[in-house]
N, C-alpha and C positions, 0 to 999 in steps of 0.2 A: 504493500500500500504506500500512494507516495504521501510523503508529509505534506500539510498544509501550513504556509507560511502566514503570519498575521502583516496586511501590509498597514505602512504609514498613513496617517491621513491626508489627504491630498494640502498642499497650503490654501489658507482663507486667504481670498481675493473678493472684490467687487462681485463677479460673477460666479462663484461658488455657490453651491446650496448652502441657505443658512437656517438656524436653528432659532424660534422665537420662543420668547415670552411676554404674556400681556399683563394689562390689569385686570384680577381675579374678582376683585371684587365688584368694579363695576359691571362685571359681565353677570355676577350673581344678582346684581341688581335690576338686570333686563327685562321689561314687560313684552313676553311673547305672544302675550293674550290676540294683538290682532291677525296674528296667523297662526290660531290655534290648528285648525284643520292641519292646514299644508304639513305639522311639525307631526303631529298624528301618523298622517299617510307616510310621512317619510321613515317613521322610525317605525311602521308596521314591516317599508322596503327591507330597513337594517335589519330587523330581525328573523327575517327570509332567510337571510346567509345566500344569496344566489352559487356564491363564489365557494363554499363549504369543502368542495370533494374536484373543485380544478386547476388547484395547486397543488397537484401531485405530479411528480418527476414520472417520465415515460421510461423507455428503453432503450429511447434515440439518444439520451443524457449520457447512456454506459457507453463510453466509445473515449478513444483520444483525442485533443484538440490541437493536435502538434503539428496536425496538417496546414495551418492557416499560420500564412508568414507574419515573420518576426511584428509591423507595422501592424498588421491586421488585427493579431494578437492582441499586441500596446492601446490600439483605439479601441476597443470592443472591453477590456478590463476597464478601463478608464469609463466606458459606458457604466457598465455596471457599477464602478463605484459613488460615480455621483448618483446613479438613479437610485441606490440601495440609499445612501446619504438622504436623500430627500424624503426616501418612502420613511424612516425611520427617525429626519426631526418632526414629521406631522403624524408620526405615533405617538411621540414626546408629548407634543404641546397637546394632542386630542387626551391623550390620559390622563394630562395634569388637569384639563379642563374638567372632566369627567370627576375626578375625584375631589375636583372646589366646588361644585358645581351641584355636588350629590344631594345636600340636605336645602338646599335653594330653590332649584329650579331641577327638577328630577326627569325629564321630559327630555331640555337640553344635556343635560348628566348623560343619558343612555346613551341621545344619538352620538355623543363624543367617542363614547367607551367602546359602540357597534362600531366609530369608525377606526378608532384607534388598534380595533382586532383588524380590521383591514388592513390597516398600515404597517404592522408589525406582518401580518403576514405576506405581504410584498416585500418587505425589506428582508427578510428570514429568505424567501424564497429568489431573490437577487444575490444576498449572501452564499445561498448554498450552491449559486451557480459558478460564484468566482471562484468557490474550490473546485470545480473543475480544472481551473487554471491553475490551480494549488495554490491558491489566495485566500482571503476573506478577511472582513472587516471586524477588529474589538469595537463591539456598539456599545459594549459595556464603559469602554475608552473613551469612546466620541460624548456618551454623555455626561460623563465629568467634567472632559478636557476642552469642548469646543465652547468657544463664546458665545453668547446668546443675546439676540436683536430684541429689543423691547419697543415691541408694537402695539397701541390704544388699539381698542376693541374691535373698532371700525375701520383699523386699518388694516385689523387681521382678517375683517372678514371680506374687504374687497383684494387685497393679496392671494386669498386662500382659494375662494370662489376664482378665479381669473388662475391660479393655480392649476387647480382641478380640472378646470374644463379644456385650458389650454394640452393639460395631460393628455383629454381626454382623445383632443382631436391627434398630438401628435401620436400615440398608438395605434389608435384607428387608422390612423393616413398610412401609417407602418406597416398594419397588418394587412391591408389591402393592397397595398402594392407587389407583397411579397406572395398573398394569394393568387396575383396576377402571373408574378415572377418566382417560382418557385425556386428556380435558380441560385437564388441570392439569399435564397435563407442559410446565411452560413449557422445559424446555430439557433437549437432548437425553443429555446426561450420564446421567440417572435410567433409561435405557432399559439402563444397564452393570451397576447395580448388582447384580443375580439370581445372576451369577458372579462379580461383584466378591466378594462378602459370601461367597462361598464360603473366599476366602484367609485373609479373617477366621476362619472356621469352622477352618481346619484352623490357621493359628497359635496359637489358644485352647485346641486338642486337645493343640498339640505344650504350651505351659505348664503344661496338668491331669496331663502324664504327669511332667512335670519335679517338677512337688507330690508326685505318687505316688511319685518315685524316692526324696523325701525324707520318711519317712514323721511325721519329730515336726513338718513344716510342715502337717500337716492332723488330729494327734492327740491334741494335745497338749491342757491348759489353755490356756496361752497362745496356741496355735493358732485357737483358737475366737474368741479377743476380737481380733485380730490380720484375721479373717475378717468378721467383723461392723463391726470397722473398715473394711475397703476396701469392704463390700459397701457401705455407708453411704456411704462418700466420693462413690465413682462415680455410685451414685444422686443423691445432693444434688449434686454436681458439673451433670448433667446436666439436672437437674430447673432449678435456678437458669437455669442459660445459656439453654434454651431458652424460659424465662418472660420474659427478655427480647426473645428474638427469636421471640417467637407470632407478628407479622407475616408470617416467612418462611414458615412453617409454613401459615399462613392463602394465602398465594400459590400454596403446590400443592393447596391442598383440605384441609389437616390440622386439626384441634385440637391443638395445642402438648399439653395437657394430658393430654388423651384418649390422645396419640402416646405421652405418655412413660408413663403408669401403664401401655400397652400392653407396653412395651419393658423397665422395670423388672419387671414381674412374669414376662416373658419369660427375662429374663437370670438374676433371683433364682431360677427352675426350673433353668437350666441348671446354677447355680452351685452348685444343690442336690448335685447327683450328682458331686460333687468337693469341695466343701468341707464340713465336720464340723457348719453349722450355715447357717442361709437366716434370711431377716430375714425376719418376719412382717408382710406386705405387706395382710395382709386386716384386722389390726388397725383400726378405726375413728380410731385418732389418729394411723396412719401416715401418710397422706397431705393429712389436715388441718393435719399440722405441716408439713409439705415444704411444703405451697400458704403457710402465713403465713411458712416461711422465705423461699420466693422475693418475696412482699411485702419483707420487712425487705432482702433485698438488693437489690430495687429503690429502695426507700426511700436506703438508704446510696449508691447511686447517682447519685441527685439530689442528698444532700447535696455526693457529691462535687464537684456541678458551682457548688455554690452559694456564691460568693466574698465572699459581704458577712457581716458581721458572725460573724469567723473561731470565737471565743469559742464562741458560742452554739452554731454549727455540728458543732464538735468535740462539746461536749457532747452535742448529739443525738446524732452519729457512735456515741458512746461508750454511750450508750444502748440502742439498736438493736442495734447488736454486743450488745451483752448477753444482747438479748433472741434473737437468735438465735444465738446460739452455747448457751444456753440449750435453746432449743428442740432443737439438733442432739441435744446430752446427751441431752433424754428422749427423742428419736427412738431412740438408740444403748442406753436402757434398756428398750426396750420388749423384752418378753420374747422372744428366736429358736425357730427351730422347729431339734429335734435330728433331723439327717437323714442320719448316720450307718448307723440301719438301715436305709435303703433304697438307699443304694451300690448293692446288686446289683441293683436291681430296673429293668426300662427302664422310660423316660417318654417 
């Protein structure tokens, strides 16, 4: 049997998954009374388990993976670790919610705790992949060791929702391509996602009713610039990271590119019919700027690796930053679409 090695955690960067924490208390102090139904139906879905008996390892798992070059290897662990990473800080935060949450609001306590048995079990089941590779993660580690982002209530729930669904859609786009392209499924994991992406689906529901419950987080003025912030982040978030790793992308058949304007405009529809405003994705300089931000953070990239002549270095650093943090702003000014009136209408 070969040994499994415990790897490092990856370094915390900008674009890393991060690990939050909120205020527990205002959250225990939440009137969920006006979307009683919706929180009902949702937590009759959690306790369904759809997902109960399809995270289970096949047969196609027993095999060597020594066939896939050294690169291929490298991007595809790196997959796995940040996705394990991320399934496992929103086990964190949904348990600790669940157990602040218990003797307050008992309703919202559950749906935490149904989701947090989701989360752990993605993350478990991403970890027991990388030992394939004779890897895997101390989560026991990451939850002492990593830092944690202290997010207001409502920031966790337009982050988390915009999370979720955006998971939702990058799975799903995943798994139907590779259904197309059988070819390309270099490894058997991608054959889970069609029901995976479903948890996603319904943890993004249970966050859209949690917005509803409070109506000045999607009403308001402030609400709107608050919306267009996360929808921006997540997108630029995504867009950046997967600009550096097109490689991985190119190994199942993807366009990096092609993937994500697929997935963004995917998610900005969803995010439509819940939030007061949708980022205008058809604009001609929306994604002209996104493509020269992810340049500039590659750029800063390389500077970072570049040890010789520190001065100069910094100066470029300092430059580049400029210019795309620059860039963000006008991305963040380009005019939204009010979508508001079409709440009621299905898409």
């Amino acid at each position: 049997m070969t040994d499994t090695n415990v790897k490092s955690p990856a370094k915390e960067t900008l674009l890393t998954p991060r690990f939050y924490t909120t205020d527990f208390e205002e959250m225990s102090k939440m009137d969920i009374s006006q979307n009683a139904e919706d929180f009902e139906a949702i937590l009759e879905e959690f306790r369904v388990d759809y997902n109960k008996q399809h995270f289970i390892r096949d047969e196609e798992f027993n095999q060597s993976w020594n066939n896939l070059d050294t690169q291929t290897r490298s991007l595809f662990i790196e997959f796995l670790e940040r996705s394990c990473t991320a399934e496992f800080s929103g086990f964190l935060l949904y348990k600790e919610l669940s157990r602040r949450l218990k003797n307050t609001n008992p309703i919202l306590a559950e749906c935490f705790l149904l989701m947090s048995r989701d989360e752990a079990r993605h993350a478990g089941f991403l970890n027991k992949a990388m030992s394939d590779f004779n890897l895997s993660l101390d989560l026991g580690f990451l939850t002492k060791n990593r830092s944690y982002t202290f997010f207001a209530p409502k920031f966790i729930f337009y982050a988390t929702y915009l999370s979720e669904k955006i998971g939702y859609w990058r799975y799903i786009t995943i798994y139907r391509h590779l259904e197309q392209y059988p070819e390309h499924r270099v490894y058997p994991i991608f054959k889970f996602f069609e029901n995976w992406c479903q948890d996603e689906n319904r943890h993004g529901d249970f966050f859209a009713a949690l917005l509803k419950s409070q109506p000045e987080f999607l009403t308001t003025f402030e609400a709107k610039l608050w919306c267009r912030f996360f929808l921006l982040s997540v997108f630029a978030t995504m867009y950046l990271n997967d600009f550096q790793r097109s490689s991985f992308y190119a190994s199942i058949g993807l366009d990096a590119r092609q993937y994500d304007i697929q997935v963004i405009r995917k998610t900005n529809e969803s995010a439509s019919r819940i939030f007061p405003v949708a980022l205008n994705v058809d604009d001609p300089k929306f994604f002209r700027l996104l493509d020269e931000c992810a340049c500039y953070n590659q750029i800063l990239l390389n500077l970072s690796n570049n040890h010789k002549n520190q001065l100069t270095t910094l100066f470029n650093k300092l430059n580049v930053s400029f210019k795309l943090a620059f860039n963000l702003i006008q991305l963040y000014l380009i005019k939204p679409l009010n979508t508001q009136n079409t709440w009621n209408t299905i898409k």
